[in-house]
C-alpha positions in Angstrom: -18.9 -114.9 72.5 -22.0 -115.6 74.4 -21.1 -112.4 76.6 -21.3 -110.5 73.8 -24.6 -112.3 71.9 -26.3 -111.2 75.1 -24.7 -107.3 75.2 -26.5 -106.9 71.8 -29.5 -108.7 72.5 -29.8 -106.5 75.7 -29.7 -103.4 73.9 -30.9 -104.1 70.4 -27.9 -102.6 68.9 -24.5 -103.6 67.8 -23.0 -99.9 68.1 -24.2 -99.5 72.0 -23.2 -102.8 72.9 -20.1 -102.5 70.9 -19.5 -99.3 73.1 -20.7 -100.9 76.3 -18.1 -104.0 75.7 -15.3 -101.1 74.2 -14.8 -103.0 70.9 -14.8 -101.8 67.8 -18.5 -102.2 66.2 -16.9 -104.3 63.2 -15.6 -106.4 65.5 -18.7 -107.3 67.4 -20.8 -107.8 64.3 -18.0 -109.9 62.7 -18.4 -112.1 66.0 -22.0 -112.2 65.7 -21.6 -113.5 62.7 -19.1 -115.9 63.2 -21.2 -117.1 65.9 -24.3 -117.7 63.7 -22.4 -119.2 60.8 -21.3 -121.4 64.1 -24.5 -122.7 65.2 -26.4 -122.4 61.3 -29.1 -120.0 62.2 -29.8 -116.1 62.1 -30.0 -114.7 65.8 -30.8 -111.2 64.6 -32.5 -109.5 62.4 -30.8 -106.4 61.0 -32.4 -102.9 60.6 -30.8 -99.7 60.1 -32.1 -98.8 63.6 -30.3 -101.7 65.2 -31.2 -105.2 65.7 -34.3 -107.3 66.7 -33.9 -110.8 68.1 -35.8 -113.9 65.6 -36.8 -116.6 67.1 -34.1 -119.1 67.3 -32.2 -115.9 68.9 -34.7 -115.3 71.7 -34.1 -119.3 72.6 -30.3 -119.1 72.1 -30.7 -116.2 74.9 -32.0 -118.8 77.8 -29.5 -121.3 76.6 -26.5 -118.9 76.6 -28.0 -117.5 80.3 -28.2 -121.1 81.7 -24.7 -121.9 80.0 -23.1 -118.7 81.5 -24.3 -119.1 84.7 -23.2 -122.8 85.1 -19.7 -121.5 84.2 -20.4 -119.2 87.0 
């Protein structure tokens, strides 16, 4: 889930990353919020031009990099 957290981060939109990961959008935005229901806190903020980042999301970005990369 952290894979994809960073996809839409990256491009600010759950349709391209949905493309980019080739998942169904629903899907992906069904994670996302599975993930944030998860850890309590809204990652994104929702627009219908895509999807900005708040500011627990930009930290959950460096702690899902680090985590990643230690399971690297």
């Amino acid at each position: 889930h952290l894979t994809y957290f960073l996809e839409v981060a990256k491009r600010h939109s759950m349709t391209l990353a949905s493309e980019k990961l080739h998942m169904n959008q629903q899907t992906l935005s069904g994670i996302i919020k599975n993930l944030e229901e998860e850890l309590g806190i809204l990652l994104f903020n929702r627009h219908y031009s895509g999807v900005t980042l708040t500011e627990e999301g930009q930290a959950f970005v460096a702690s899902s990099k680090k985590i990643l990369y230690e399971l690297d």
